[in-house]
C-alpha positions as CSV (number, residue, x, y, z in Angstrom):
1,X,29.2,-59.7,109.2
2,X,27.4,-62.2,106.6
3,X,23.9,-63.6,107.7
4,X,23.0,-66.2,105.4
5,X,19.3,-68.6,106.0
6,X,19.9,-71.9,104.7
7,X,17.1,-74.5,105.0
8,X,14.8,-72.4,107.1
9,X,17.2,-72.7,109.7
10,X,19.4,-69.7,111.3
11,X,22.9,-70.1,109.9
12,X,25.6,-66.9,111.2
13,X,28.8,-67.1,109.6
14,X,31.6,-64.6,110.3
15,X,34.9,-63.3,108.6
16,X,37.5,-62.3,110.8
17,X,35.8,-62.1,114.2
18,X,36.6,-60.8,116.8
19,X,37.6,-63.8,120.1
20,X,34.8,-62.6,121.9
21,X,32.0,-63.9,123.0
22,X,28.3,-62.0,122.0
23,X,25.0,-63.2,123.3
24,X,23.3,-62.8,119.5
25,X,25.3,-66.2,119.0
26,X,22.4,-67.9,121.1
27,X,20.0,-66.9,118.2
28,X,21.8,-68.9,115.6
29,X,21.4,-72.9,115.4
30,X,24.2,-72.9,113.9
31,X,27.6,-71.1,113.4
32,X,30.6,-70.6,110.8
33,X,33.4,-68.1,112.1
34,X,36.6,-67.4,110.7
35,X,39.5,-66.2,113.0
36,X,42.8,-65.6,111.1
37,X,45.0,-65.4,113.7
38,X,47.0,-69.0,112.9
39,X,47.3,-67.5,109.4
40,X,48.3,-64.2,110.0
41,X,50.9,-65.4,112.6
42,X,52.8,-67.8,110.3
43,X,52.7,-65.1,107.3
44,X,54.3,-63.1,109.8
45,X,57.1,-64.4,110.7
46,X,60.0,-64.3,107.8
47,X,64.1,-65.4,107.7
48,X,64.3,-66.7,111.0
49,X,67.0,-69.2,111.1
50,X,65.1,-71.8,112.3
51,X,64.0,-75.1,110.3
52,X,60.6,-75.7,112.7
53,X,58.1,-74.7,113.7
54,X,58.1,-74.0,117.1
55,X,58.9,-70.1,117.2
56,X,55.5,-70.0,115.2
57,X,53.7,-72.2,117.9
58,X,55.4,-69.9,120.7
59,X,54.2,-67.0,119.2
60,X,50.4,-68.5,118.5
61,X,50.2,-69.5,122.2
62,X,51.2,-66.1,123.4
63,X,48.4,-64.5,121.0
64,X,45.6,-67.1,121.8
65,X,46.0,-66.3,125.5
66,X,46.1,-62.4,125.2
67,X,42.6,-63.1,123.4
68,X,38.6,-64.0,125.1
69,X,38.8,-67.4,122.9
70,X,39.0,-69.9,125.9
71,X,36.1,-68.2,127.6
72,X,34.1,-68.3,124.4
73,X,34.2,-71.8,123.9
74,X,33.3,-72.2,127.2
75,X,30.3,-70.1,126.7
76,X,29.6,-72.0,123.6
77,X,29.8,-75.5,125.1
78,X,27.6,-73.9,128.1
79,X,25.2,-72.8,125.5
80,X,25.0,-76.6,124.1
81,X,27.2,-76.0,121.0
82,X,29.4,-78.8,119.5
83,X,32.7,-76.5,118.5
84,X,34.7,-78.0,115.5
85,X,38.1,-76.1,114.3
86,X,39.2,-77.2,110.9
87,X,41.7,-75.2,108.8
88,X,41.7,-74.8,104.6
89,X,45.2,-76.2,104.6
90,X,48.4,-76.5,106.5
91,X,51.5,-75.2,106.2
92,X,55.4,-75.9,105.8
93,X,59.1,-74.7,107.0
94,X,60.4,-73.7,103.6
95,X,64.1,-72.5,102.0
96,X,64.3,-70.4,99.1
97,X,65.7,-71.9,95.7
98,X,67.1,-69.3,94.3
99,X,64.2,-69.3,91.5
100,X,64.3,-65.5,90.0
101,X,60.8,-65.6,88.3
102,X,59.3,-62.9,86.6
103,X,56.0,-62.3,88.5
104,X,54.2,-60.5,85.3
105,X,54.5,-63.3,83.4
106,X,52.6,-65.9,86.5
107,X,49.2,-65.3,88.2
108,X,49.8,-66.6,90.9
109,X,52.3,-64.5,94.2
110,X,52.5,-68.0,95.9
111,X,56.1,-68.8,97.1
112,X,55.0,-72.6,96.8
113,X,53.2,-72.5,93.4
114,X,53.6,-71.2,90.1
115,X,50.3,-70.4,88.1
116,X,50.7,-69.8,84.5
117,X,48.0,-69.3,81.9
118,X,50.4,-69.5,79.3
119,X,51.5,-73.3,78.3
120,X,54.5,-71.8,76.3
121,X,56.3,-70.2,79.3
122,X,55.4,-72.7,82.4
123,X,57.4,-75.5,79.7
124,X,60.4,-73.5,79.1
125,X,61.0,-72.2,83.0
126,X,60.0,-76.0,83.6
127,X,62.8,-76.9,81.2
128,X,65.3,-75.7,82.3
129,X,64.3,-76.5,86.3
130,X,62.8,-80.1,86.0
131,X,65.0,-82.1,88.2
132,X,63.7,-80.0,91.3
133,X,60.2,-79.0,90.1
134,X,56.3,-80.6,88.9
135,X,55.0,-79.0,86.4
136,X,50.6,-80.2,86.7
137,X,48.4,-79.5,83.8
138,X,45.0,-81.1,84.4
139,X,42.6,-79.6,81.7
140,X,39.2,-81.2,83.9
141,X,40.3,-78.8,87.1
142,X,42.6,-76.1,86.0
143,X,41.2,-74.9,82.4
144,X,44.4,-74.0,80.6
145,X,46.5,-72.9,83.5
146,X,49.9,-74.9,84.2
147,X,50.7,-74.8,87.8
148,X,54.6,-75.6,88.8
149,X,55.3,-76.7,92.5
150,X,59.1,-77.1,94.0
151,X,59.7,-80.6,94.9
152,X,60.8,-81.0,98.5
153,X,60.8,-77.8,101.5
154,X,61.6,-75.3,98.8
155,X,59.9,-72.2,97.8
156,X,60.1,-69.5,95.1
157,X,62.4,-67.1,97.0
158,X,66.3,-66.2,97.5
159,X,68.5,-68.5,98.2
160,X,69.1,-67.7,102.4
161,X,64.9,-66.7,103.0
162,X,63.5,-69.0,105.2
163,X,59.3,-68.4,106.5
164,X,56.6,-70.8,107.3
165,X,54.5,-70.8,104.2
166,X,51.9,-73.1,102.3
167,X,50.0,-73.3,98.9
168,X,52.3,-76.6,97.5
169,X,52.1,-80.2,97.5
170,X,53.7,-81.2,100.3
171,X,51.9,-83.1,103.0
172,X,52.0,-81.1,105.9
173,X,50.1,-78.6,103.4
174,X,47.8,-80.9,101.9
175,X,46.4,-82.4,105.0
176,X,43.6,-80.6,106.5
177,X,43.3,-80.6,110.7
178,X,40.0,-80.9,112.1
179,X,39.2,-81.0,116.0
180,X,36.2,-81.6,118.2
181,X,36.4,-79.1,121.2
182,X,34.9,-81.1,124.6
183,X,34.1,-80.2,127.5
């Protein structure tokens, strides 16, 4: 646990807590709490031959009601919180393109982005690719890294792997939810 002070007033914030409630919340003005159970349920589930989501949301119900998270936020609204869930990005139903990409020579272990630091070899797998790829170079935000993205609901794998995954372009990764919990 991280207990930060931030303006003179009592800030908690929390990576990967637990879904229960604790009273030591009521201290705290305000709250920041990670819970990676969306995340870690979609990494989880690989090469099912599906092309939605919905096994995913099955699986995320069934987890969400084995935890203490509904009483919690009941506690929390009780306790005269406002409870906003946001994520830091979404995430897509992706095929493999076949890409074989030598991971040494990328920084990045993305299936949905490429990250090279090297201008010389992002070009030439670009090359060869470009009909079904970006290739993004902004000097102002990336330095002198080249990121390449697959166009479309591909991702760096073998030809038949399908998995939910995220890190690309597309908009169902770009967009960002945010919800107000009410009462």
């Amino acid at each position: 646990m991280l207990k930060t002070y931030v303006d003179g007033k009592d800030i908690l914030f929390i990576i990967n807590a637990d879904f229960k409630w604790h009273e030591y919340y009521k201290d705290h003005k305000c709250l920041g709490i990670i819970l990676n159970i969306v995340d870690d349920t979609a990494h989880s589930i690989d090469n099912i031959d599906q092309r939605n989501k919905r096994l995913m949301q099955e699986i995320l119900s069934i987890k969400l009601k084995e935890t203490e998270i509904a009483a919690t936020f009941r506690n929390f609204i009780n306790a005269g919180y406002k409870i906003f869930i946001t994520s830091d990005h979404g995430t897509i139903w992706c095929q493999g393109n076949d890409y074989s990409i030598d991971k040494y020579l990328v920084d990045s272990r993305s299936k949905r982005v490429l990250g090279y630091t090297e201008e010389v070899l992002a070009r030439e797998f670009f090359q060869e690719r470009q009909t079904e790829l970006y290739l993004y170079k902004n000097k102002a935000v990336l330095g002198e890294r080249y990121f390449i993205f697959p166009k479309g609901r591909s991702m760096f794998a073998k030809k038949k792997y399908t998995a939910i995954s995220h890190g690309g372009i597309h908009i169902e990764e770009v967009i960002v939810p945010f919800i107000e919990v009410l009462s």
